[in-house]
C-alpha positions in Angstrom: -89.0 77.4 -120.3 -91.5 79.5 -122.2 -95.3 79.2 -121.6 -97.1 77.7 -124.1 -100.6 76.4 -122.4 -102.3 77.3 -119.7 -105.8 75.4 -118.7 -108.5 76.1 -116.2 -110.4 73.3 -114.9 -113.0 73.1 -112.0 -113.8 69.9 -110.1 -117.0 69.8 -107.9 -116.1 66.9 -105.4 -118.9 66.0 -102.8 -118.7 65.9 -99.3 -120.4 65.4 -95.7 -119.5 68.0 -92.7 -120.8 65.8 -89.7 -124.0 67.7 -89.5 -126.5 69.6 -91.7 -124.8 70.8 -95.0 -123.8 74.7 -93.9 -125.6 77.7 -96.4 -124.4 80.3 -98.5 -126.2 82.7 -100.4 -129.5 80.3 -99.2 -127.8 77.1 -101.2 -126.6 74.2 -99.1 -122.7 74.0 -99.6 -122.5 69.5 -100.2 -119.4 69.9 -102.9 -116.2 71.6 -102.5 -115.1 73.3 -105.5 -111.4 73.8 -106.7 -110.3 75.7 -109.3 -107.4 73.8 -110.8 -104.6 75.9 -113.0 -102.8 73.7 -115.6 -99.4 75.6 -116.9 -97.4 73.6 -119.4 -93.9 75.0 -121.1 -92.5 74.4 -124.2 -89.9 71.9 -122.7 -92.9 69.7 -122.2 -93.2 70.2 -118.4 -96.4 71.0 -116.8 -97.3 72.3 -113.4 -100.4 72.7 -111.4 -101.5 75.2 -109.6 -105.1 76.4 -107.4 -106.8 79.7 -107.2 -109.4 80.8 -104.6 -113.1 80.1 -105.7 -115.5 78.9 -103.2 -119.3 80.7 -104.6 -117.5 83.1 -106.7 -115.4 80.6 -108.7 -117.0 80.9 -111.8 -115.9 84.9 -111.4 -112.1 83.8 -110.6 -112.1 81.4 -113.8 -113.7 84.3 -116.1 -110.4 86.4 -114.7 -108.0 83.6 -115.3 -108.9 82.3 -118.6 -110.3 86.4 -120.4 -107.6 88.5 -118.3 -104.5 86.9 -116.4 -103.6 83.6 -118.6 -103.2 86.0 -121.8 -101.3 87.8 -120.0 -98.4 85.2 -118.8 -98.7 82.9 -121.8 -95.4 83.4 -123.7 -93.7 84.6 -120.7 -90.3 82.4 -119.4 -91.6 80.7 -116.6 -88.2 80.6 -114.6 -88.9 84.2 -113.7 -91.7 84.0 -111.4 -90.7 87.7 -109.8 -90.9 89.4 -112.7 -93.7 87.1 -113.9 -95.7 88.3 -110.6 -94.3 91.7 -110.7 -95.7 92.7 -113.9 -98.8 91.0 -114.6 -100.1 92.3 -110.4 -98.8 95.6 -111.8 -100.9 95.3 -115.4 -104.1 94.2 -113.1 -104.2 96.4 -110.6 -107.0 98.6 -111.6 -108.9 95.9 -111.3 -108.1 95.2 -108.0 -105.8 94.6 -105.4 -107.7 91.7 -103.8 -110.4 89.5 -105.3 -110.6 87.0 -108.4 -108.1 89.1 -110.9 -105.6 88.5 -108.0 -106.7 85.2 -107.0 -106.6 83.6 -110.5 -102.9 84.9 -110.7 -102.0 82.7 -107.2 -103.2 79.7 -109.4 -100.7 80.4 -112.2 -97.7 81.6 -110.0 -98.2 78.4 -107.8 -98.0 76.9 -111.0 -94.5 78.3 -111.9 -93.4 76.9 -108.4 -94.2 73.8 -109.3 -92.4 73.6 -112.8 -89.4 75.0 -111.2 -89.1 72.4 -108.9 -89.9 69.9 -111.2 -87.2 71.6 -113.5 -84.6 71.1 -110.6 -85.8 68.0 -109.3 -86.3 69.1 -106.2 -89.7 69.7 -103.9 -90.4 73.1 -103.3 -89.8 73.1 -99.7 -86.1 71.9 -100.6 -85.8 74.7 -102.9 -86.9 77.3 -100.0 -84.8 75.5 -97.5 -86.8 73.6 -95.6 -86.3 70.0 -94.2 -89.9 68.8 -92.7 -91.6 65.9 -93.8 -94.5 65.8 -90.9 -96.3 68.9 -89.9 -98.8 69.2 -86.7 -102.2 70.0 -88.1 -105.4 71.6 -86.4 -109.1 70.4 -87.4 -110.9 73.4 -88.9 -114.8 72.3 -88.0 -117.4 73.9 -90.1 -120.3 75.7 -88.7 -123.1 73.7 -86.9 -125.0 76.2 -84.5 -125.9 73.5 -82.6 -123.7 72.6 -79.1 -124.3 69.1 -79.5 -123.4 69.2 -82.8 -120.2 71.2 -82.1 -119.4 68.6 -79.2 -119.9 65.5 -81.1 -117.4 67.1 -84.1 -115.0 68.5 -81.5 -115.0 64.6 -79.8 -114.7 63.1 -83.4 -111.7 65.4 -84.0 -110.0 64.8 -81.0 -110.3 61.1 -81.2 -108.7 61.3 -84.8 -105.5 62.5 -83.0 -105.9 66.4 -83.6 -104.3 68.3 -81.0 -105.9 71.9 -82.5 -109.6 72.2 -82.8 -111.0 75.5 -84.4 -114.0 76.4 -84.5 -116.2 78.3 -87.0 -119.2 79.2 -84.2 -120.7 82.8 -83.0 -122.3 81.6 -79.6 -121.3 81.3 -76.3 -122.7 77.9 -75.2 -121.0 76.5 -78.5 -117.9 77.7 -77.7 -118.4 76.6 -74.3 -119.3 73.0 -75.3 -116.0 72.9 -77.3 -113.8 73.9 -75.1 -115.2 71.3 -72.6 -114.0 68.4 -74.9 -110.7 70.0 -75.7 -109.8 70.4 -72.0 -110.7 66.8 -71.3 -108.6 66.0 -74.3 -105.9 68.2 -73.8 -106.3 70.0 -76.8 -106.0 73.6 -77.9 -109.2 75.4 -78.9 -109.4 78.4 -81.3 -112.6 80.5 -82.8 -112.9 81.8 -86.0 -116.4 84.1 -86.2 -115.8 84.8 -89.8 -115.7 89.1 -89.5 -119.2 88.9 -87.7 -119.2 92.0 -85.3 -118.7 95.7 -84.7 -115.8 96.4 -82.3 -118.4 96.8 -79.5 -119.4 93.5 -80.3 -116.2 92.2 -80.8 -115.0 93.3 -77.1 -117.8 91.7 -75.6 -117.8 88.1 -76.8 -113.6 88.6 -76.4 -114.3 89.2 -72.8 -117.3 86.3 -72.9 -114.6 84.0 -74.2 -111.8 85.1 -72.2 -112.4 82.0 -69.7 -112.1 79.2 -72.0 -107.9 80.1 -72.9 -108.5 80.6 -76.9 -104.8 80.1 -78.7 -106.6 82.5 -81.0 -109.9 84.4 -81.7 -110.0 85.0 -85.5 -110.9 87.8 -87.7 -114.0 89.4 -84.8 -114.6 92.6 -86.0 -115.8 93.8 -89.6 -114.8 94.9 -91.7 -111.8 93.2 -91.5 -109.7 96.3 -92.7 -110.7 98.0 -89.9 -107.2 97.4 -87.9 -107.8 99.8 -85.5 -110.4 98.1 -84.1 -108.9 95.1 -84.3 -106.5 96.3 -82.1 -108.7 97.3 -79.7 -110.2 93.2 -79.3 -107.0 92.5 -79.0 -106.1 94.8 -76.1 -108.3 92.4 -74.3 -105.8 89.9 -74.1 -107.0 87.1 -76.3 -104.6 86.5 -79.5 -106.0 87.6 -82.8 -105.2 85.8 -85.9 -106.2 87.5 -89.1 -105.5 87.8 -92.8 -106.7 85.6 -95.3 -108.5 88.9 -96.5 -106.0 91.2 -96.9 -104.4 91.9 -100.0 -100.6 91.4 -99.8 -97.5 92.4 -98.1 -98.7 96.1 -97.7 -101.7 95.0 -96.1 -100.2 92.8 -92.9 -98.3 95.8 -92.7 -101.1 97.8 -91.7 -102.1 94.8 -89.3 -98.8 94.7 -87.9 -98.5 98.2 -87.3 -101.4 98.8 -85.8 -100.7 96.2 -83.1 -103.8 94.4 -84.4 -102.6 90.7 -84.4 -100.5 87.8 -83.1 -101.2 85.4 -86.0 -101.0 86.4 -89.3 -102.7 84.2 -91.9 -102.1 84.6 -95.5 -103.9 82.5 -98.3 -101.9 81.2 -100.9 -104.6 81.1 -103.5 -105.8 84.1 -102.6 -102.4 86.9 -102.0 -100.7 86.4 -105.1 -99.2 82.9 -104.8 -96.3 81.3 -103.2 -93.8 84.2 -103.4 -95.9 86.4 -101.6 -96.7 84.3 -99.1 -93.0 84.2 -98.1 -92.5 87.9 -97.9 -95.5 88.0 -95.6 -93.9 85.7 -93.7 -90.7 87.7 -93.7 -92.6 90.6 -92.5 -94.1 88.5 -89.6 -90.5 87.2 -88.4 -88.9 90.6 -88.1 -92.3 91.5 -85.8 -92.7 88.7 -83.8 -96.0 87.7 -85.0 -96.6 84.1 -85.8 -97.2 83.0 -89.2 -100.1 80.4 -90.0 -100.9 80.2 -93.2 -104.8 80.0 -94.1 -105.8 76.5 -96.0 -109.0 75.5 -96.0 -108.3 74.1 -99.4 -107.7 70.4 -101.0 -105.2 70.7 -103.9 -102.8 72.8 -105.0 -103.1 75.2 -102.8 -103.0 73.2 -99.5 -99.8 71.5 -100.7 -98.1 74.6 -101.3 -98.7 75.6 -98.0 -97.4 72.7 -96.4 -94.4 73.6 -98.5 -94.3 77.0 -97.3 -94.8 75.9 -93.9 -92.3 72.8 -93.4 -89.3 75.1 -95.1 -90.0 78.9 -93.4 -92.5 78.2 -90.4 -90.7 77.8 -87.3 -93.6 77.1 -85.2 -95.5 75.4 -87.6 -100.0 74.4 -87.8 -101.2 73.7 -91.1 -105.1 74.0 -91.0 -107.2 71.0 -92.5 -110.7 71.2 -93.1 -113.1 68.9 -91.2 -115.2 66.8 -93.6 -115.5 63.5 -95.8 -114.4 63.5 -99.4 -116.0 61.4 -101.9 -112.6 61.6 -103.4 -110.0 63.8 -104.3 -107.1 63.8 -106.8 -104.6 64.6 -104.7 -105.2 61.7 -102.1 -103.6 61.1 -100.3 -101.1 64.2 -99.5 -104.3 66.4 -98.3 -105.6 64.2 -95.8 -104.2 64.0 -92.0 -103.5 61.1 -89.8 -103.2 61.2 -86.3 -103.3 65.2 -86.2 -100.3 65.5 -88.9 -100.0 66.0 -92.3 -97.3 64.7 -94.5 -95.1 66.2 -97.4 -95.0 64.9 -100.7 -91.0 64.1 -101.3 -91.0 64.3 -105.5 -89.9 67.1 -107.5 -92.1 70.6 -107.4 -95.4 70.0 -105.1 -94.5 66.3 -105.3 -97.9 65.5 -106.8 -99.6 65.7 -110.0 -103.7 65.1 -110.0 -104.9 61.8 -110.6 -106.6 62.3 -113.7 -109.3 59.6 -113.5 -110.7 61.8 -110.4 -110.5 64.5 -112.3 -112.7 63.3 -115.3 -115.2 62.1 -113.2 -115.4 65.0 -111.3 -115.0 68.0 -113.4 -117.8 70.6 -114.2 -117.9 72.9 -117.2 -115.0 71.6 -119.3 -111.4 72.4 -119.8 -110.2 76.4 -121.0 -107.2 76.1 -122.7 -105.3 79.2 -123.2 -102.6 78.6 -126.0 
């Protein structure tokens, strides 16, 4: 059970988002990135994992392979609470959130997979759970363009999604949206990314207030400002937030500050699997809804659905809107007909295809042995 291997790996797969490729940092965004964590034991069993990247992957895989993989080589991996316990502990002057953190939920994904694997069980079995469909909501990318967010929003609903969110900051594109998902009867929720003040913030809430949002998501910024998170929400719309904050301590700040209805933790990005269910622990004995964030296409999305089918009771797994070239993990991170499915073999229930992952890969493998 001891770890003997650990590799980083990045794929760079292309992709179209039904309009103009969105920006960041001035680049167009055409290929999604994923940060793949190979962990392999010395009883010859190997298990995959994902840590958050997006533009500042190349940061998270400099923490993974220099600090965090050093640290957990040698270590049993059966032990994932000590595992996580000490090496968050050994790493936290670096940070509490950010790419020390998020390499970590790679690797401890990773154990969660060898131990089912080890058990011969999928995850979800090993946390209970029974699921093998989950409802699924189409998270659209940004267009700023109402014909562009209608035309998406159609496309969605005609695909079978029930849940449309959005990722726009304007009223007539909101507006245009929720159009189509009334015709459709479909639920509409906006994520604006942590674009206002609270003033801000309470006067689109209000602007949106007509158009019966299942959630607004993460209005104000920062997004540790809870207090005036709170406030938005005293408006009446739900809030959903989370898939910034760093760890259990952190949605309970959010929780007791009466700043959300929907908490949304990031696998890749809290700490990993365990973490994720004592968030979700927190959220039950609140009332708060748990829906996991997952705008992600390996490892990391499959853990969720995990997560989700065994200790969600009310359960929405989000699914980015776009086109693949291809992906190794087709076809369990793909929807149909507004659902996703769970992989029934042992651990995540899927291991890469590695012919995808040759073709695609950028920047070689790190091995840390």
């Amino acid at each position: 059970m001891r770890i003997v291997d650990i590799q980083s790996q990045i794929v760079s797969l292309p992709f179209g988002m039904g309009g103009p490729p969105a920006t960041f940092a001035g680049k167009a965004w055409t290929h999604l990135d994923i940060l793949l964590v190979r962990v392999e034991t010395d009883e010859g069993l190997v298990g995959w994992g994902e840590a958050f990247g997006h533009a500042g992957i190349q940061a998270t895989r400099a923490a993974l392979d220099t600090i965090v993989a050093p640290l957990v080589l040698g270590r049993s991996s059966g032990d994932i609470t000590e595992v996580s316990r000490s090496v968050l502990h050994a790493t936290h002057l670096l940070g509490r959130n950010g790419p020390f953190v998020f390499a970590f939920s790679g690797i401890e994904t990773a154990l969660w997979d060898l131990a089912g694997k080890r058990a011969g069980q999928p995850v979800a079995r090993l946390l209970g759970g029974v699921r093998e469909r989950l409802p699924a909501y189409a998270s659209l990318l940004a267009y700023h363009d109402p014909a562009l967010v209608r035309r998406n929003v159609e496309a969605a609903c005609a695909a079978g999604y029930r849940h449309i969110k959005l990722h726009e900051v304007t009223e007539a594109a909101v507006a245009a949206a929720a159009e189509v998902t009334r015709a459709h009867g479909a639920a509409l929720m906006v994520d604006v990314n942590c674009a206002w003040s609270v003033p801000a913030a309470l006067r689109m809430a209000d602007a949106f207030a007509p158009h019966d949002l299942l959630w607004f998501e993460e209005p104000v910024w920062p997004p540790e400002d809870v207090h005036g998170l709170a406030q938005v929400r005293a408006r009446g719309i739900p809030i959903a937030a989370g898939e910034n904050t760093a760890g259990l301590f952190g949605f309970k700040a959010l929780i007791e500050a009466g700043a959300i209805d929907v908490a949304q933790p990031s696998v890749t990005k809290i700490g990993g699997i365990g973490e994720m269910l004592r968030v979700i622990t927190l959220c039950e004995a609140h009332g708060v809804r748990p829906a996991p964030h997952s705008p992600y296409f390996g490892p990391g999305f499959i853990a969720t659905m995990h997560v989700v089918a065994a200790r969600v009771e009310d359960p929405l797994v989000e699914v980015l809107w776009l086109d693949m070239e291809a992906n190794p993990f087709d076809p369990w991170v793909r929807a149909e007909n507004g659902q996703v499915r769970l992989p029934k073999g042992p651990g995540l229930g899927c291991d890469p295809d590695t012919s995808v992952l040759d073709r695609y890969r950028v920047g070689g493998i790190v091995r840390t042995a």
